[in-house]
C-alpha positions in Angstrom: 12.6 -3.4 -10.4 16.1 -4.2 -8.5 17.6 -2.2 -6.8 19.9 -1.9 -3.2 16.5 -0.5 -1.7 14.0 -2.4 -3.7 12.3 -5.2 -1.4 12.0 -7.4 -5.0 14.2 -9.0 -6.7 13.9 -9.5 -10.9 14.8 -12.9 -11.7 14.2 -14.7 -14.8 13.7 -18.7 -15.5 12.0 -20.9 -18.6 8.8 -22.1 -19.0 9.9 -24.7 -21.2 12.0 -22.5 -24.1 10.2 -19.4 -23.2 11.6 -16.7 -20.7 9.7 -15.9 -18.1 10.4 -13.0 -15.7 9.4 -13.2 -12.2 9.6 -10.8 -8.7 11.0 -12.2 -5.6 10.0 -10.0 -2.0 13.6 -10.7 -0.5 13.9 -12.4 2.7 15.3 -9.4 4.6 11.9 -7.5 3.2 9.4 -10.0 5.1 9.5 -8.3 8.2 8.0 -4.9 8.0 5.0 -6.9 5.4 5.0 -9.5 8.0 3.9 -7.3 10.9 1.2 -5.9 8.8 -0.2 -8.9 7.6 -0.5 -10.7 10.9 -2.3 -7.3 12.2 -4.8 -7.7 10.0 -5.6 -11.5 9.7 -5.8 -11.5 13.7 -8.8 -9.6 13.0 -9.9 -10.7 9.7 -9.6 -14.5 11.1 -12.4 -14.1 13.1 -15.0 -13.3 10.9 -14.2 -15.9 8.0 -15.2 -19.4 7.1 -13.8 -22.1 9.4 -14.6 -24.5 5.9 -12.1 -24.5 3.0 -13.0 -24.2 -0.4 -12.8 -27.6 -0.6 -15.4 -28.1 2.7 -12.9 -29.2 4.4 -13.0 -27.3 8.4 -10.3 -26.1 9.3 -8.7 -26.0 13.0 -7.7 -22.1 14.0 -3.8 -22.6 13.3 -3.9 -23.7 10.1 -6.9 -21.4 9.3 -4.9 -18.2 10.6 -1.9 -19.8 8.6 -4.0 -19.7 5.0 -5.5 -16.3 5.9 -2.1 -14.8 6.7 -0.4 -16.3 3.5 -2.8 -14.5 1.4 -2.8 -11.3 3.5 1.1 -11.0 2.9 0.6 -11.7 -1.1 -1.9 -8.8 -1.0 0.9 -6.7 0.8 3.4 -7.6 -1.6 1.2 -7.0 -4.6 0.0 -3.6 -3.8 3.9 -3.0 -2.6 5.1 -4.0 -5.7 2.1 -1.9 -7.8 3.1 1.1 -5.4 6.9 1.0 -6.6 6.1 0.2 -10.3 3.6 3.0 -10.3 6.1 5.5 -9.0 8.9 4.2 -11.1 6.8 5.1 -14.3 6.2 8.5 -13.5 2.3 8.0 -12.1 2.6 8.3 -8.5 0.7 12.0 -8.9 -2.4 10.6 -10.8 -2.5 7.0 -9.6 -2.6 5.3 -6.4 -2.9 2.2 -5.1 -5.4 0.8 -2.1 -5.3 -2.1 -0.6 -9.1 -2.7 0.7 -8.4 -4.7 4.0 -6.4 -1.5 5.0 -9.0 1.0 4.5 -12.3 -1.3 5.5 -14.4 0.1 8.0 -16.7 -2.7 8.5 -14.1 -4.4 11.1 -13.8 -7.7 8.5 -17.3 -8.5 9.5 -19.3 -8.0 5.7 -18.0 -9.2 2.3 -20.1 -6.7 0.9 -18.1 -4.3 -1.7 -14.8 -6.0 -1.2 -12.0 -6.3 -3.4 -7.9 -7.1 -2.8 -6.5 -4.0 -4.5 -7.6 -0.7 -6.9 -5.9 1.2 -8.8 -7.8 4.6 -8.5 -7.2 8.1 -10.1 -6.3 10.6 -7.8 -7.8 13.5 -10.0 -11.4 11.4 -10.2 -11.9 8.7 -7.6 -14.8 7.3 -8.9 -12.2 6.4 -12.0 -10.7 2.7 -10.3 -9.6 -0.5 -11.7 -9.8 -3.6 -9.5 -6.9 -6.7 -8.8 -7.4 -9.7 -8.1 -4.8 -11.5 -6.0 -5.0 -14.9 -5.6 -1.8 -17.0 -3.8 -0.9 -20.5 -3.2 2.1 -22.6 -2.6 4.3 -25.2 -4.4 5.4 -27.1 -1.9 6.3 -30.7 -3.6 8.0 -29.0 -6.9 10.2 -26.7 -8.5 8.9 -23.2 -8.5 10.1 -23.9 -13.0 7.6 -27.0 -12.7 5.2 -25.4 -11.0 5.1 -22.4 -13.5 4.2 -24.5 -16.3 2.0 -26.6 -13.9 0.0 -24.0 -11.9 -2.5 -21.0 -13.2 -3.4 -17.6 -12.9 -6.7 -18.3 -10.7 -9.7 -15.9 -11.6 -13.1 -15.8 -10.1 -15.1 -19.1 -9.0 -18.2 -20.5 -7.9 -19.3 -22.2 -5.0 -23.0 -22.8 -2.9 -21.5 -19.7 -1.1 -20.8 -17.8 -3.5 -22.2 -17.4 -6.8 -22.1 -14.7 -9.8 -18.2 -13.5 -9.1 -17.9 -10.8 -11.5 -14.7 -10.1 -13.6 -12.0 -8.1 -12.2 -9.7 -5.8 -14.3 -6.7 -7.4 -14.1 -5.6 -10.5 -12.1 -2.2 -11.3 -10.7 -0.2 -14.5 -9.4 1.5 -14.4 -6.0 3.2 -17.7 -5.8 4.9 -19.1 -2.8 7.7 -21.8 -3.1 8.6 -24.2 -0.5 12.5 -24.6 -1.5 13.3 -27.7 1.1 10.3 -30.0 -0.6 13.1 -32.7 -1.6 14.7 -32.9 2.2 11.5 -32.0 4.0 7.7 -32.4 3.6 6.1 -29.2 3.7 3.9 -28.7 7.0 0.9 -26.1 6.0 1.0 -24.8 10.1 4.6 -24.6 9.6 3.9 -21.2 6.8 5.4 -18.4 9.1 8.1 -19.7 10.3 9.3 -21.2 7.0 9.1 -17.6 5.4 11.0 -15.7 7.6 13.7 -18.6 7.7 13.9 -18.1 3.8 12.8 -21.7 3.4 9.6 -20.6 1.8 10.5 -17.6 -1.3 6.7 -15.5 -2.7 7.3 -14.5 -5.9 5.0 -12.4 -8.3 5.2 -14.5 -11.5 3.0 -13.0 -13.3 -1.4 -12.2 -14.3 -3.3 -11.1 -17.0 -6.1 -8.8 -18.1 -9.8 -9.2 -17.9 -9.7 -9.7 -21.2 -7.3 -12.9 -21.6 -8.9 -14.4 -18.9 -12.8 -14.7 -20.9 -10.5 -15.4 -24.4 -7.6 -18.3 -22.7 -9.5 -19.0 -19.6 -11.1 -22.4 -18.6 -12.7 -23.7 -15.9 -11.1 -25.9 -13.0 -12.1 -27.3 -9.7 -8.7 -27.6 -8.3 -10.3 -30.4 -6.4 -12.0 -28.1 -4.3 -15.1 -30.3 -4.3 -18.5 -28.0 -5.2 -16.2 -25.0 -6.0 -15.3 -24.2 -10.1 -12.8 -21.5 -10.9 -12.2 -20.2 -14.1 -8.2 -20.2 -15.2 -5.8 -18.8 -17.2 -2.4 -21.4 -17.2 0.3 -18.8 -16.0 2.2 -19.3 -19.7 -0.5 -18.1 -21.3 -0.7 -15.1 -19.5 1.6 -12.3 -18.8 5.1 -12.4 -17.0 5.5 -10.5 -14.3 7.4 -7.4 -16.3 4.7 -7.9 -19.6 1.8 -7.4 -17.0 3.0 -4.7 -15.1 3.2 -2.8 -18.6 0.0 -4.1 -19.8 -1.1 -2.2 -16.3 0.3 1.2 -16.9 -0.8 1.5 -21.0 -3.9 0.8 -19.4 -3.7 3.4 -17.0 -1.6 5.8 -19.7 -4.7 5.5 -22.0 -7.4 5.9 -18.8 -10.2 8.3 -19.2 -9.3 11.4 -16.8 -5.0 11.0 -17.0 
């Protein structure tokens, strides 16, 4: 996963005893998934909620600020998907979309979205969906907040009702690395991440099928809002999923 030209880097800490292997999009490497991100949340930004999960409305700076930190996770999953894929050998029959880049619907209709698919090149209609969902620690250790935080799976809210499984689902996790000198300042997100003072890491996900068996559902104090969770140590690290990903695809119908 490391390399001179790889925009990751493999890094390894403990969730309590247990080793847990983790992806970190190098500092130098936010740039180029920067300019894309910002591209598409000025358009996206528009056409969303002004309320938070929670309810809570949110003024257009910090709004633009929550949209664009989960349009670079999306980036940086799919990049990191597109470089595991092709490391493996199955760049020829697999490829990897990210939906806000192909959308025709200019951001205007939730209908038929997802984050990412892996689809079959030989048979199109052969696809399996990712779930990315991001958030930040920005009051703890990124070690604390491993065997604090969860791999976040569908939800339900008076919006939105009925989510229906995804494939597999994966943990982009930002870390705020200045929380003991600094309090974190949400409209602050952009700047922090290029300075290198906020690090995303892919720690890890977990199949469809771990998430009905070791999942649980949470509000995360997003009041009127329940998400159903897997904790990220009882799913897959970042290496262990990525596996779990290609057996999957090795043993696909149409390979």
């Amino acid at each position: 996963m490391s390399n001179q030209t790889s925009p990751f880097a493999a890094e390894k800490l403990n969730i309590g005893a247990k080793p847990w292997r983790i992806a970190r999009l190098k500092t130098e490497d936010v740039a180029p998934l920067l300019e894309l991100a910002e591209t598409l949340t000025e358009k996206k930004v528009v056409h969303t909620r002004d309320e938070s999960q929670s309810g809570r409305l949110r003024k257009h700076p910090l709004k633009y600020q929550k949209q664009l930190m989960g349009s670079i996770a999306e980036i940086t999953v799919t990049t990191l998907f597109d470089r595991y894929l092709k490391s493996q050998g199955f760049a020829d029959q697999w490829g990897v979309t990210l939906y806000d880049s192909v959308r025709t619907d200019e951001f205007r209709s939730p209908e038929g979205e997802y984050d990412i698919r892996l689809v079959n090149r030989r048979a199109p209609d052969i696809y399996y969906e990712v779930e990315s969902r991001s958030s930040i620690a920005h009051n703890r250790t990124l070690a604390v907040a491993l065997s604090q935080f969860d791999i976040i799976g569908p939800y339900e809210s008076s919006i939105k009702k009925n989510e229906a499984l995804k494939d597999f689902y994966v943990r982009p996790l930002y870390a705020y690395l200045n929380f003991e000198k600094r309090r974190y300042t949400e409209t602050s997100f952009r700047e922090l991440l290029i300075s290198g003072e906020v690090q995303l890491y892919v720690v890890g996900g977990c199949t469809r099928d771990r998430m009905i068996e070791k999942g649980f559902a949470k509000t995360m104090d997003q009041k009127g809002t329940e998400y159903r969770v897997v904790r990220i140590r009882d799913g897959l690290d970042i290496l262990d999923f990525l596996e779990e990903v290609s057996c999957t695809l090795q043993h696909s119908q149409g390979v």
